[in-house]
N, C-alpha and C positions, 0 to 999 in steps of 0.2 A: 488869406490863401496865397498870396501874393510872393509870401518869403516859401511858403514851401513850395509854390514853382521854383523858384531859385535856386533849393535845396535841387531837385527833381531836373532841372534843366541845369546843373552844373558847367561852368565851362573848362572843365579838366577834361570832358568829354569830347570836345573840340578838339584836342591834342589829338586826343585817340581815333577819330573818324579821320584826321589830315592825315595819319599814316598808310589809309588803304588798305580794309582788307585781302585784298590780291595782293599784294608786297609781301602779308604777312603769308601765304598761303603758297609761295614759290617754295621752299624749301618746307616739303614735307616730311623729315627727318631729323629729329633734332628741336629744338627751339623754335615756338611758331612764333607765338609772341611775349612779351614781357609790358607790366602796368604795376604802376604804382601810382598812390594817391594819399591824399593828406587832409583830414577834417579837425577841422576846431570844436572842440566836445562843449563849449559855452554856446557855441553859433545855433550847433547841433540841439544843445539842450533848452535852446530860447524855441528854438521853431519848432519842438516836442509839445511845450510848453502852451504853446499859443496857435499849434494847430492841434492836439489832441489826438486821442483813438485816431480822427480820422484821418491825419497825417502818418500817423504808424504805420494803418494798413493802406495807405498808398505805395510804401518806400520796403516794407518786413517784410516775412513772413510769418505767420503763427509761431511757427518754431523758432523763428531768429526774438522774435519778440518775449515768447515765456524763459528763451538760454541766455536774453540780454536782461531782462525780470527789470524794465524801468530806470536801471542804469544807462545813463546818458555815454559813460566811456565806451559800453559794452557793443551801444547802437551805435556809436560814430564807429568804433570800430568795426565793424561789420558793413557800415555804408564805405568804407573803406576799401573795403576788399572790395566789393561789389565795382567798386568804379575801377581800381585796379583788374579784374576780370575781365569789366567792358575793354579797355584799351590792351588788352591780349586779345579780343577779337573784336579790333580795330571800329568798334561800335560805339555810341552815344548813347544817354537815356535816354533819346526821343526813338531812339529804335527798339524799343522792345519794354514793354513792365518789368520795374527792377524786382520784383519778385519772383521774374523767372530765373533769378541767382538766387540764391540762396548761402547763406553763411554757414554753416552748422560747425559743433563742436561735437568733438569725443569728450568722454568722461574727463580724461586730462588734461584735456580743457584744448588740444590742439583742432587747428579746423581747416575743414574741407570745405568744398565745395560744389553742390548740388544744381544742375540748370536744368529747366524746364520750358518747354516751349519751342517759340522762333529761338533763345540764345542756346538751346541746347541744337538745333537743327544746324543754327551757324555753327557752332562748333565741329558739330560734323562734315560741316562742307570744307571746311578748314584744314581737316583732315586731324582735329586734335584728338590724340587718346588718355591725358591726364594735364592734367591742373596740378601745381603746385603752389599754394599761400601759405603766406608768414605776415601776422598783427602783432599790434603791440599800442600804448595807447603810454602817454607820459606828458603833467603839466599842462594837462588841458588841450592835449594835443594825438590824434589819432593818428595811425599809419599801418599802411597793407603794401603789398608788395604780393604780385600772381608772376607766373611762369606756366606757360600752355606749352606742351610739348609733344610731338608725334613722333611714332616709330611704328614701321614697316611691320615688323611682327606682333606689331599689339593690333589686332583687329578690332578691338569693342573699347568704343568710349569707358572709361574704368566714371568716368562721371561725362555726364548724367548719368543718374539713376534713381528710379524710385525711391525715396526716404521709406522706412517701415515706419508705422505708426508707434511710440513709444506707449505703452500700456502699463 
């Protein structure tokens, strides 16, 4: 259990908590925050490995976990984003269950991003009303990149929102 604290307790996360939420929340117009992160899909795929189910659902969600279907690219990539998201609002994973991010993909495989909880409340205190991510995974190597943005006349977080149950 030891490495998936490690996984869980990332120090990318450090970066993003030293920038201050409040810095990021002055300019509520515009660009709140921006995060990017980088995982090793072998590191990724050792700790899947050797923590099991119950390291998945510590770190997934149902649905990031049946849209990543056991693919080790699919789940770094998605822990990816995730951390990149935290450090758009200026957050650690000791502040919140990373399942209240959520990964999701469209049909065309492009993906959003869904918060629930304390990181969708942050988000609101932030004043953010859309997220923007971009993944990609290449040589055993993960990457995300988020962009939180606010604007005066979008009143409603466009995410969060309720995921509909797919049937």
């Amino acid at each position: 259990m030891k490495d998936v604290d490690a996984l869980l307790a990332s120090p990318s996360a450090a970066l993003a908590s030293a920038l201050g939420a409040s810095a990021l929340a002055e300019d509520r117009n515009g660009v709140v925050g921006v995060g990017i992160d980088v995982v090793s899909v072998p590191r990724l795929d050792l700790l899947v490995t050797e923590g099991g189910p119950a390291f998945l659902d510590r770190g997934w969600t149902s649905v990031e976990c049946a849209e990543a279907d056991g693919d080790p690219e699919r789940l770094a990539t998605r822990w990816a984003a995730k951390e990149a998201v935290m450090k758009c609002l200026g957050l650690g994973i000791s502040d919140f269950d990373p399942r209240e991010i959520e990964i999701a993909s469209s049909e065309s495989g492009v993906p959003s991003i869904v918060l629930r909880g304390s990181a969708a409340e942050h988000a609101r205190s932030l004043g953010i009303s859309k997220f923007h991510v971009s993944a990609s995974h290449e040589s055993g190597w993960a990457v995300a990149i988020a962009v939180a943005s606010a604007w005066a006349r979008q009143k409603d977080l466009e995410v969060p929102h309720q995921r509909k149950d797919r049937s």
